[in-house]
C-alpha positions as CSV (number, residue, x, y, z in Angstrom):
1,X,0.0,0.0,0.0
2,X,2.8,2.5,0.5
3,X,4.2,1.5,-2.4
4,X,1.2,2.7,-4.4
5,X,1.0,5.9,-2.5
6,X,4.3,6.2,-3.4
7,X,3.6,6.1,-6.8
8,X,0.3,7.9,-6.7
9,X,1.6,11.1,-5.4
10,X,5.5,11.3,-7.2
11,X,3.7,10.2,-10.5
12,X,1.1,11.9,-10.2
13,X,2.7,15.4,-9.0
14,X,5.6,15.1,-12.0
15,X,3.1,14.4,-14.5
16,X,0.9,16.8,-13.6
17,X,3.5,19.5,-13.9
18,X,4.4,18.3,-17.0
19,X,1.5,18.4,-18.4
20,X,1.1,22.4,-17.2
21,X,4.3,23.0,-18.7
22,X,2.7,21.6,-22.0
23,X,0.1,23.8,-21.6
24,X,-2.5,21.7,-20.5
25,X,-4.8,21.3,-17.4
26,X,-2.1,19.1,-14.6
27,X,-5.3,17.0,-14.2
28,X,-4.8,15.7,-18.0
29,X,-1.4,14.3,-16.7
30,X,-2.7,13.3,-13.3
31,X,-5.9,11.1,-14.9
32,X,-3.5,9.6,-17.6
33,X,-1.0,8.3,-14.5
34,X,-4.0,6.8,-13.0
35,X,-4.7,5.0,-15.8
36,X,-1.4,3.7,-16.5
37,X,-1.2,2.6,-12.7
38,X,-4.5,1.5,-12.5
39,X,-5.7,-2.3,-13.0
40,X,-6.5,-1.6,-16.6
41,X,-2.9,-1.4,-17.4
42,X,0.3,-1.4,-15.1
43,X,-1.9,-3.2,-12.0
44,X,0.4,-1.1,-10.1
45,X,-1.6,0.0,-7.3
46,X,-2.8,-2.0,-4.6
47,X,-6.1,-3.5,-3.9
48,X,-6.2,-2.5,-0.9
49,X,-5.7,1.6,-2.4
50,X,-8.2,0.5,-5.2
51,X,-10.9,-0.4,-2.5
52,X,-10.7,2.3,-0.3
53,X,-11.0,4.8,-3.7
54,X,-14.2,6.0,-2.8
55,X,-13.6,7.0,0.6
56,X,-9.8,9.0,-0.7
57,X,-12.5,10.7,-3.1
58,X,-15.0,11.1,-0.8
59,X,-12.0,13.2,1.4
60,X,-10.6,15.2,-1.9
61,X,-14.3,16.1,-2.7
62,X,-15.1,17.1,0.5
63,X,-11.9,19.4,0.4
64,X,-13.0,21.0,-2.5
65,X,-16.2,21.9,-1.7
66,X,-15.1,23.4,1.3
67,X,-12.4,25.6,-0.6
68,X,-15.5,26.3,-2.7
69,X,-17.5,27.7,0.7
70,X,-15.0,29.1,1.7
71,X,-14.7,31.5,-1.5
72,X,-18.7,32.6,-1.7
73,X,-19.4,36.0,-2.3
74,X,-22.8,36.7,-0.2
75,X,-23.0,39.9,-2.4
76,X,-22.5,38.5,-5.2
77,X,-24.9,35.9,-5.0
78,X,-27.6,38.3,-3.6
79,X,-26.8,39.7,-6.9
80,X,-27.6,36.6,-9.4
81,X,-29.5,34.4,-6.6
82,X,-31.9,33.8,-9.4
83,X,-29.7,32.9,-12.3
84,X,-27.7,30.7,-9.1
85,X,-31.1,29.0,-8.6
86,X,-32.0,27.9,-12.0
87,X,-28.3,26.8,-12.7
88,X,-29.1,24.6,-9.8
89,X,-31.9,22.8,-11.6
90,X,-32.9,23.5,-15.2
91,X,-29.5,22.7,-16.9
92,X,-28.9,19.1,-15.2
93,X,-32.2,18.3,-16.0
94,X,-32.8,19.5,-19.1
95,X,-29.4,17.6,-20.4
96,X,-30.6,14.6,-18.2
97,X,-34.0,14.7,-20.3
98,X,-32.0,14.8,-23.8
99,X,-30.2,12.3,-23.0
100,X,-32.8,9.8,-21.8
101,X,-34.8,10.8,-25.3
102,X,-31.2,9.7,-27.1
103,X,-31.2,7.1,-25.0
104,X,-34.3,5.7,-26.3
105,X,-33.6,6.5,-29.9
106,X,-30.2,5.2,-30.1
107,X,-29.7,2.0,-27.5
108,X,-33.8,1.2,-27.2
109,X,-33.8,1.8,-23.8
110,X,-37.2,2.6,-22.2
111,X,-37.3,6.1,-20.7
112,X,-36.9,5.5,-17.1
113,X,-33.8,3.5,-17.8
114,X,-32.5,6.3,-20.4
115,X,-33.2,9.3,-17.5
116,X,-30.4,6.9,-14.9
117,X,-28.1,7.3,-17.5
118,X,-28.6,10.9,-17.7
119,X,-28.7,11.5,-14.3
120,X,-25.2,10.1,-14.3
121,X,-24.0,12.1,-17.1
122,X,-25.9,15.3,-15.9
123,X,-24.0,15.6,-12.7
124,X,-21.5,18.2,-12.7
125,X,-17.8,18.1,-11.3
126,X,-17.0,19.6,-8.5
127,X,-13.4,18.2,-8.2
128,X,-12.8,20.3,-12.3
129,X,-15.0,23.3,-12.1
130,X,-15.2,24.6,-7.8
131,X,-10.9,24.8,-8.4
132,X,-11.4,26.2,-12.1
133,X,-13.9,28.9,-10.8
134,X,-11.5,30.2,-7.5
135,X,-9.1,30.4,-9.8
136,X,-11.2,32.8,-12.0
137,X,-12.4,34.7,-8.9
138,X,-8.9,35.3,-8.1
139,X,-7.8,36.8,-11.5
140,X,-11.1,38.9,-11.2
141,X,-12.6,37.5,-14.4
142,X,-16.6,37.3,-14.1
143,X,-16.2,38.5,-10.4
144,X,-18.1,42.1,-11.4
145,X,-21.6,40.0,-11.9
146,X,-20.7,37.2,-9.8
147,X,-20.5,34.6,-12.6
148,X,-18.5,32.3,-10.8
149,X,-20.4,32.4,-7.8
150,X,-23.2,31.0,-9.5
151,X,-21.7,28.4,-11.1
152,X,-20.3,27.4,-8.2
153,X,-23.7,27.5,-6.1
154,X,-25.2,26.1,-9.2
155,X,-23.0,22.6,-9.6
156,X,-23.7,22.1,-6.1
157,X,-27.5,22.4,-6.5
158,X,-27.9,20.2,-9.4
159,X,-25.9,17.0,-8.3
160,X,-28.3,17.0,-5.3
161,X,-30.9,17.1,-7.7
162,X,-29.9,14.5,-10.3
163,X,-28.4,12.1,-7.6
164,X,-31.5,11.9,-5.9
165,X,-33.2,11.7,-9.3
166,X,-30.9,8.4,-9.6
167,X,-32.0,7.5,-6.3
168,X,-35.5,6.8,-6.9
169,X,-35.2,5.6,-10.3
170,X,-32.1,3.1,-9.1
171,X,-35.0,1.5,-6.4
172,X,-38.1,1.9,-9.2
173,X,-35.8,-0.1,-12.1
174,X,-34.7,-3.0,-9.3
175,X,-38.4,-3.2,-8.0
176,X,-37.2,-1.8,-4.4
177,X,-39.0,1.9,-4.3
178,X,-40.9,2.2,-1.1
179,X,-44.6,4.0,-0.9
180,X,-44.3,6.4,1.7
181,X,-47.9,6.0,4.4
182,X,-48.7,9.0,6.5
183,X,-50.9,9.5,9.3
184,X,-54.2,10.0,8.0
185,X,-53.9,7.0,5.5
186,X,-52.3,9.2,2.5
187,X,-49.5,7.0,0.5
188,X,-47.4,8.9,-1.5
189,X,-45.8,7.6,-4.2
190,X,-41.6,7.2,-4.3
191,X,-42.5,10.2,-7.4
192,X,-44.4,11.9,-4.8
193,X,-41.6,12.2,-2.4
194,X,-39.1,13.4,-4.4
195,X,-40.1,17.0,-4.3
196,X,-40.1,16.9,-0.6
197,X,-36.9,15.0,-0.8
198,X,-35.4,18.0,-2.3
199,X,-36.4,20.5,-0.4
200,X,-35.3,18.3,3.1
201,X,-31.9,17.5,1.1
202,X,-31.4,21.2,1.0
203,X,-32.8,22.6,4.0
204,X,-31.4,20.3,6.0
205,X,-27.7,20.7,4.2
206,X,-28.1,24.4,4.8
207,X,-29.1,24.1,8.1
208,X,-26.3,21.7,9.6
209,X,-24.1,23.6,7.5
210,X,-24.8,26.7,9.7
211,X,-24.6,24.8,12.6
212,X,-21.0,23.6,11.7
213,X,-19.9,27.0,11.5
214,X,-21.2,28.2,14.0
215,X,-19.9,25.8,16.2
216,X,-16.4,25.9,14.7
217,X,-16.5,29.7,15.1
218,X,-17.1,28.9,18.9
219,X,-14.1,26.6,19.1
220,X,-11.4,27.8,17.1
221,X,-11.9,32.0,17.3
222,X,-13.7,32.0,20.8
223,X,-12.2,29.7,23.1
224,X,-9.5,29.3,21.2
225,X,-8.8,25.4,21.1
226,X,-6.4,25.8,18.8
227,X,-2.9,27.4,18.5
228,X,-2.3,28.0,14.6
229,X,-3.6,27.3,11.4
230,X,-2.5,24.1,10.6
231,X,-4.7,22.8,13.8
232,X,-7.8,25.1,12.4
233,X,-7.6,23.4,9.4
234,X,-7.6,20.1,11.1
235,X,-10.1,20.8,13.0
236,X,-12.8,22.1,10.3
237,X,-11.6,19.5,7.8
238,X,-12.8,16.7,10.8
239,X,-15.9,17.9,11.1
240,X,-16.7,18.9,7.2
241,X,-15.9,14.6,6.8
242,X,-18.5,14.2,9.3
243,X,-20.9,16.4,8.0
244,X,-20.5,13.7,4.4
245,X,-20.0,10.5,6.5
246,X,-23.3,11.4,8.6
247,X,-24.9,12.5,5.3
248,X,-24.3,8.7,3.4
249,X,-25.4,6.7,6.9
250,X,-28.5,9.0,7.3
251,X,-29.1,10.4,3.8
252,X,-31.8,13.3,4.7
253,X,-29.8,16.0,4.0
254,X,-26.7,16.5,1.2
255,X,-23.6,16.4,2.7
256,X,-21.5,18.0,0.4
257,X,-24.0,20.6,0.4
258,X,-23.5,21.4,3.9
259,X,-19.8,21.0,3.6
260,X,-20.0,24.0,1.0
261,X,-22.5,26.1,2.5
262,X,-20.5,25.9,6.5
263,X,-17.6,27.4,4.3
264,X,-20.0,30.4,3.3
265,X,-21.1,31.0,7.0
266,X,-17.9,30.9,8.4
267,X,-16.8,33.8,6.2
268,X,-19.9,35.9,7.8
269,X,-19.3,34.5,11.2
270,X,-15.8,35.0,11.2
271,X,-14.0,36.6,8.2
272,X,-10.1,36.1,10.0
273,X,-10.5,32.5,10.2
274,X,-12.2,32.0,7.3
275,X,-8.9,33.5,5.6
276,X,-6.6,31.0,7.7
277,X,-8.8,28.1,6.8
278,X,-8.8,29.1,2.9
279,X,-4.2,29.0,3.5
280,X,-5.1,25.5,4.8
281,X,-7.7,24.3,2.4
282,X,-5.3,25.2,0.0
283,X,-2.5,23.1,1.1
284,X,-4.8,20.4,1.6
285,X,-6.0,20.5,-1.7
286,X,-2.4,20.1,-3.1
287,X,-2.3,16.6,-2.2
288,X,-6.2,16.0,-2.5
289,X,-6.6,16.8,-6.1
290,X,-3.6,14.3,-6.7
291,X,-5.1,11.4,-5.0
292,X,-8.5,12.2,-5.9
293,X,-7.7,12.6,-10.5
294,X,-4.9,9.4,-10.2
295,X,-8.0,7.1,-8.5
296,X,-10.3,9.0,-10.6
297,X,-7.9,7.3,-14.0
298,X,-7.5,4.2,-12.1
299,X,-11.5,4.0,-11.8
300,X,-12.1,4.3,-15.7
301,X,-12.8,1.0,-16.9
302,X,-11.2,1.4,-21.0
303,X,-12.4,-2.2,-21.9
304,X,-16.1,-1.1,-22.0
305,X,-15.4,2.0,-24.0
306,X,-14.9,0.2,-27.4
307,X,-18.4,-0.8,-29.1
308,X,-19.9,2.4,-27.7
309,X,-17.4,5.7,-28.6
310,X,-18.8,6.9,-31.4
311,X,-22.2,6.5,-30.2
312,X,-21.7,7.5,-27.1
313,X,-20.0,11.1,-28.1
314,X,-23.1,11.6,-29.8
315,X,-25.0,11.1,-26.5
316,X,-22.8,13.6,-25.0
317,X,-23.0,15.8,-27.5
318,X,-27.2,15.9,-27.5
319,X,-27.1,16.1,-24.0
320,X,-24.9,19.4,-24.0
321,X,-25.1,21.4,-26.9
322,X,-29.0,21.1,-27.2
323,X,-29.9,19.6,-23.3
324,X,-27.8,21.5,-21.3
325,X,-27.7,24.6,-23.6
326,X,-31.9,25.3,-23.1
327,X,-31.0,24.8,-19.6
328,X,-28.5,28.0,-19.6
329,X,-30.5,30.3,-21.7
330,X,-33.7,29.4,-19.5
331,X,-31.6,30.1,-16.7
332,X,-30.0,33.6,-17.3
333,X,-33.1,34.7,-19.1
334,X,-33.8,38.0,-18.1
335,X,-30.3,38.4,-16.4
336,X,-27.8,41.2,-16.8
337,X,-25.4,38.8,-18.3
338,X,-24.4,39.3,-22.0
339,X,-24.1,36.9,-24.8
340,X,-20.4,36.0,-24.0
341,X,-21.1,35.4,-20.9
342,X,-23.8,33.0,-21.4
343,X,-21.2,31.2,-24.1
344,X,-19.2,30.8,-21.2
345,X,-21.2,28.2,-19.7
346,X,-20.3,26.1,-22.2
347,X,-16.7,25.7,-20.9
348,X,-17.3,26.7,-17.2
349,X,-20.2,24.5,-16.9
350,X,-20.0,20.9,-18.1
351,X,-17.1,19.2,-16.8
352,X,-17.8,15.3,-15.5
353,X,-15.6,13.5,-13.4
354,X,-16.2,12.6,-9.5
355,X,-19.6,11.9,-9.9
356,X,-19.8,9.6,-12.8
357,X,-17.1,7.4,-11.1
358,X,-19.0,7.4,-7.9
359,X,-22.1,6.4,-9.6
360,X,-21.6,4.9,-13.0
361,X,-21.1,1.7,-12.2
362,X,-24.1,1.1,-9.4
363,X,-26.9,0.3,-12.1
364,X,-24.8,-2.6,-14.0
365,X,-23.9,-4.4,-10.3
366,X,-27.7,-3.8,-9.4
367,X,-28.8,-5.6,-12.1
368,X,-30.4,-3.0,-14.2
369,X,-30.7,-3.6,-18.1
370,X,-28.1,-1.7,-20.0
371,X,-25.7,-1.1,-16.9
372,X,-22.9,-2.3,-19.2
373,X,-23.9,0.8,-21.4
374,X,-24.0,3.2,-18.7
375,X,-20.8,1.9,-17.1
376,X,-19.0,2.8,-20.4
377,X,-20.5,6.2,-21.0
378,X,-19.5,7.2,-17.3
379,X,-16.0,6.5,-18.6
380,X,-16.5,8.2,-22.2
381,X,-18.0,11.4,-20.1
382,X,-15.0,11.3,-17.7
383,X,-12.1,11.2,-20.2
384,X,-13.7,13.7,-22.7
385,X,-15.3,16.3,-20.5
386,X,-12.6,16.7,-17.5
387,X,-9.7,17.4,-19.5
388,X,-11.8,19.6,-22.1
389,X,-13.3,21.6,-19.3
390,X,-10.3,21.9,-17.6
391,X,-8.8,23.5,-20.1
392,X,-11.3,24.9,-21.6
393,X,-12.3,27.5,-18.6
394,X,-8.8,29.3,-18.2
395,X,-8.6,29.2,-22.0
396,X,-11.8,31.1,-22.7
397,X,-12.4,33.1,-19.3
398,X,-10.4,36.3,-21.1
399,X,-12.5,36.1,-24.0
400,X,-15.7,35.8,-22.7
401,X,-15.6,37.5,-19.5
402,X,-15.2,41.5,-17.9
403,X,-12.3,41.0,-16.1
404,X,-13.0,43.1,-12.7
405,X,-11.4,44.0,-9.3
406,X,-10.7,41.0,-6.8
407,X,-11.8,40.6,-3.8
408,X,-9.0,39.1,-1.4
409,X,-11.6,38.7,1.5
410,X,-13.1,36.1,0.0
411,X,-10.5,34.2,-2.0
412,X,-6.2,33.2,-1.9
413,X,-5.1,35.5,-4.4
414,X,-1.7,33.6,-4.9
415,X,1.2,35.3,-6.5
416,X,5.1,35.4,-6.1
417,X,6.1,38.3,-3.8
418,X,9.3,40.1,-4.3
419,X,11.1,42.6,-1.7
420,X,13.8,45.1,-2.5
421,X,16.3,45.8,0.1
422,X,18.3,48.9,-0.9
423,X,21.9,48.6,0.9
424,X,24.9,50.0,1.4
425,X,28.9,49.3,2.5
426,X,28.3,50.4,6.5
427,X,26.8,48.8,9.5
428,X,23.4,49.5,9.2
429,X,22.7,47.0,6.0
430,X,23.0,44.4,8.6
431,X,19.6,46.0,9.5
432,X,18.1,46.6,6.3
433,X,18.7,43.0,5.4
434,X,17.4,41.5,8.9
435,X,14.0,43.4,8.3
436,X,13.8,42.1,4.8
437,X,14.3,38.7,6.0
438,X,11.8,38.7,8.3
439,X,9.5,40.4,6.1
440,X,10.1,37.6,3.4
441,X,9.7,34.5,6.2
442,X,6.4,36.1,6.5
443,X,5.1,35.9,3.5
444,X,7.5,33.6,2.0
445,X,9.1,36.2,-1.0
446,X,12.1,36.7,-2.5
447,X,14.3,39.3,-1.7
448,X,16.3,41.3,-4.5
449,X,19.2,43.1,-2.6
450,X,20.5,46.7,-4.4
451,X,24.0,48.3,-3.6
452,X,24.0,51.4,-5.7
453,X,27.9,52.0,-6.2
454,X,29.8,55.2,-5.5
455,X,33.2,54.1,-5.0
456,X,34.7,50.9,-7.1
457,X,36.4,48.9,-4.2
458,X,35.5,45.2,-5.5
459,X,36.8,44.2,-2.2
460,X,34.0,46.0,-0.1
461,X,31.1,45.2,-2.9
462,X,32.6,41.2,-2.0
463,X,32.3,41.8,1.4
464,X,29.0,43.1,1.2
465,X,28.2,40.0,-1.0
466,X,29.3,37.7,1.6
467,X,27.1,39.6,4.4
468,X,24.0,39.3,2.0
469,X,24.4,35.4,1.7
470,X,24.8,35.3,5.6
471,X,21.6,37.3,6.8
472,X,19.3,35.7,3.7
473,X,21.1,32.3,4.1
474,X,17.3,30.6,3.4
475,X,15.5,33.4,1.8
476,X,15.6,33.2,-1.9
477,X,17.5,36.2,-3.4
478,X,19.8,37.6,-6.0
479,X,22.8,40.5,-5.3
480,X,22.7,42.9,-8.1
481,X,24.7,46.4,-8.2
482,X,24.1,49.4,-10.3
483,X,25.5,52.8,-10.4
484,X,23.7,56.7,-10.7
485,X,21.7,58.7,-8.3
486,X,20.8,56.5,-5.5
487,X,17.2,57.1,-4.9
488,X,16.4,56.9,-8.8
489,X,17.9,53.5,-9.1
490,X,15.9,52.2,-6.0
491,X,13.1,53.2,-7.4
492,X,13.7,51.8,-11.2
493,X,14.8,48.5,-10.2
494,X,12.1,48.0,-7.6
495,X,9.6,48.5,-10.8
496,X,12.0,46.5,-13.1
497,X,11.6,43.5,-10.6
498,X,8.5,43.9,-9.5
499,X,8.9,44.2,-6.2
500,X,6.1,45.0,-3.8
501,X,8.1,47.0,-1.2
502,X,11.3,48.5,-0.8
503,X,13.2,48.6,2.4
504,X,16.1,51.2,3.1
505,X,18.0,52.4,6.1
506,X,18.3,56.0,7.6
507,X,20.9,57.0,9.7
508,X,20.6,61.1,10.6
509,X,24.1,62.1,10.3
510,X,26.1,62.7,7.3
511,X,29.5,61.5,8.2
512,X,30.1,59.4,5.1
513,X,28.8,59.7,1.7
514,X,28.6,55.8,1.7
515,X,25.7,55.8,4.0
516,X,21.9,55.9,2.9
517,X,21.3,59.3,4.5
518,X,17.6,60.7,5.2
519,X,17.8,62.7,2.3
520,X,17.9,59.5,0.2
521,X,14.8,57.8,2.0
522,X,13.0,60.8,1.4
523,X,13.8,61.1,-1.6
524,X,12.8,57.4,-2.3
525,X,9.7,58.4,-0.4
526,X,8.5,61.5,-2.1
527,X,8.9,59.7,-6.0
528,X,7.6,55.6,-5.3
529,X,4.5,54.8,-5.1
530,X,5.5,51.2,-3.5
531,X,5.4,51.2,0.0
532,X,8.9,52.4,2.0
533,X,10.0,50.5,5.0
534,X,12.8,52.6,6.8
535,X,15.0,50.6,8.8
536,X,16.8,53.2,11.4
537,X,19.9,52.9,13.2
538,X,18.2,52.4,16.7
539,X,14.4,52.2,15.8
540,X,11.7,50.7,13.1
541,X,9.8,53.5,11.4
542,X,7.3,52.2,9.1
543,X,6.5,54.9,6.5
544,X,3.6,53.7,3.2
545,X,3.1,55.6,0.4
């Protein structure tokens, strides 16, 4: 077994980045390893991995849909809490009603047994498009109408939808749907029940989802519990598991729904931790989306694929560019979005994956005529739809979409961070480059250290070199030297490196005309619009512009 997570996560992390480098999603690469690990090929993974695949999902889903909470815009969805809603329900199902009416016409399946195949290849992927749409959020494209908000609140609405769909039409098919009595002597009909079964699913998801923040606000920000972030992370990821585990013994409620919607509470609740649990999410999801796309390749069963695949990316095909696309006009009809933006769905909102290898393979080990074909279409869906919309969103977001300002409350904005320390030959660089040390531990950045020279002595630039190495001995950083008025070169090679502060010393004498005097820092003060962090002699004067 450790073996196999060997594999899994060294494989799977390599060929990843290899495909990014290619230009294409690091799923494609991850998906691929599984398959060449997985029983269908190599046989290099354990059973005892393979058979404990759901649950590893189960854990990278539930990490996901967290981040996803976690990242919720209440404005925004105040703002398109209608077009939200109907992206909850009209897309999956009128794809899941195309494809039932293929169904018919093309494998003779009778309609109930054609609308359990497209609930299976209805269901949206949150594991492809919750990551895809953060990622948008944090490059500000679609955030000005709060497009990727609704996507996001809208995948999560339809799998509840079509899974109970599959549900019920699972127990009608294998002759195991239970009438429903109620005091009074009314029976309602499995059919009956569904609508109620929706509302309870998402009521009661809400509603323990509230409660889970609320309780984790309690623990980790009021009585403190905890001590840093790595342990509120824990914590919440413990009790998001048991929020899904609870949800599959007792399934009244959706658990991944409330999973997603305590992320969204505890940014009201508590907008500080929500920010250190988004740092942690993120970490976690590092190793999650590795285990969860490698099992999701292992899980693909390529043996069933042949005698469907042309047939089957017709079905597809019905099911999204007719099926799926009424669904997104119905449900941005009378919206404020634009026709670009409704094109965008295309990309942003199709992706298969997680669900369709939790699910695709139930019907054909219950017994249920034409399992076989909805095994293999599962697998078609997976491989065509996760690597297209993977790439797909990214590639079309900045054609599409306004890109608008980001909101850092609400989501990791991730970028490289780069410091300039401004030094020069006397005491006090040891002080300018301690501050920029400790600066760039904090927010793990690079430094780029500046001597501009006034006297050629190689022998004092080499000794300067030699302190530089010693005070930034595991900060990453590069030494360069330049020559012309002191505060203009700060200034231009903070811009040319993007730095996103500078950091010079002051001393308040002018005894040597090799020292940063205070007519240099406020010069460099008075002409960058970066901010200045002025390192004196004796004191820490923190000055912004």
């Amino acid at each position: 077994m450790l073996e196999s997570v060997i594999w899994i996560l060294l494989m799977g992390f390599f060929v990843g980045q290899m495909a990014r480098r290619l230009k294409l999603p690091a799923l494609v690469g991850m998906v691929l390893v599984g398959i060449l690990l997985g029983p269908q090929m190599g046989n290099v993974i354990s059973p005892g991995v393979l058979a404990a695949a759901d649950e590893l999902r189960t854990i990278a889903v539930m990490v996901i849909l967290m981040k996803a909470g976690l990242g919720l815009d209440r404005d925004k969805l105040a703002q398109q809490g209608s077009v939200a809603l109907r992206l909850g329900f009209l897309p999956a199902a009128c794809e899941a009603i195309a494809i039932a009416i293929a169904a018919v016409w093309l494998f003779q399946f009778d309609f109930a047994t054609g609308l359990l195949l497209g609930c299976v290849l209805g269901a949206e992927s949150p594991a492809v498009i919750v990551p895809a749409m953060l990622r948008l959020k944090s490059l500000g494209w679609g955030v000005k109408k709060g497009i990727p908000d609704a996507i996001l609140t809208g995948s999560a609405l339809s799998d509840v939808l079509l899974l109970l769909v599959f549900s019920l039409l699972l127990a009608f098919l294998t002759q195991n749907a239970i009438a429903v009595t109620l005091p009074g002597g009314v029976t309602l009909s499995p059919l009956q029940l569904l609508p109620i079964q929706i509302i309870a699913q998402i009521a009661l998801g809400v509603l323990l989802g509230w409660l889970t923040a609320h309780l984790l606000v309690s623990l980790l920000a009021r009585q403190n519990w905890t001590q840093n972030a790595v342990q509120d992370a824990l914590v919440t990821a413990g009790f998001a598991l048991l929020l899904v585990v609870l949800a599959e013994d007792f399934p009244m409620f959706s658990g991944y729904l409330a999973v997603m919607t305590a992320g969204f509470f505890l940014v009201e609740l508590d907008a500080p931790l929500a920010r250190r649990l988004r740092g942690g999410f993120d970490s976690l999801w590092t190793i999650a989306q590795i285990i969860l796309f490698v099992l999701l390749g292992a899980s693909i069963e390529l043996s069933v694929l042949s005698d469907t695949l042309l047939v089957g990316l017709l079905v597809l095909a019905i099911g999204t560019l007719v099926g799926r696309s009424l669904g997104w006009y119905l449900s941005t009809l009378g919206s404020n979005w634009t026709g670009q933006e409704r094109l965008f769905l295309l990309p942003g909102n199709s992706a298969k994956a997680t669900v369709q290898a939790a699910i695709g393979a139930i019907p054909l080990t219950q017994g249920v005529e034409g399992g076989e074909i909805i095994l293999a279409l599962s697998a078609l869906s997976i491989l065509v739809t996760a690597p297209l919309g993977a790439w797909a969103i990214p590639t079309f977001a900045p054609k599409l979409l306004e890109r608008g300002e980001v909101d850092p409350t609400k989501v990791s904005v991730a970028r490289e961070l780069t410091l300039l320390a401004a030094v020069d030959t006397s005491s006090l660089a040891t002080g300018v480059l301690a501050k920029a040390a400790e600066l760039a531990r904090r927010s793990d950045a690079n430094v780029v250290v500046l001597h501009v020279v006034r006297v050629d002595d190689p022998a004092v630039v080499e000794e300067l070199r030699q302190r530089v190495r010693q005070c930034l001995a595991d900060i990453r950083h590069r030494f360069i030297t330049t020559s012309g008025s002191v505060p203009e070169e700060i200034v231009r090679a903070a811009q040319e490196c993007g730095a996103a502060e500078i950091v010079v010393g002051k001393r308040g004498d002018r005894t040597s005309d090799r020292v940063l005097v205070g007519s240099v820092c406020q010069a460099v003060l008075e002409t960058s619009l970066l901010p200045v962090v002025v390192v004196e002699d004796s004191a820490l004067v923190l000055e912004d512009r």
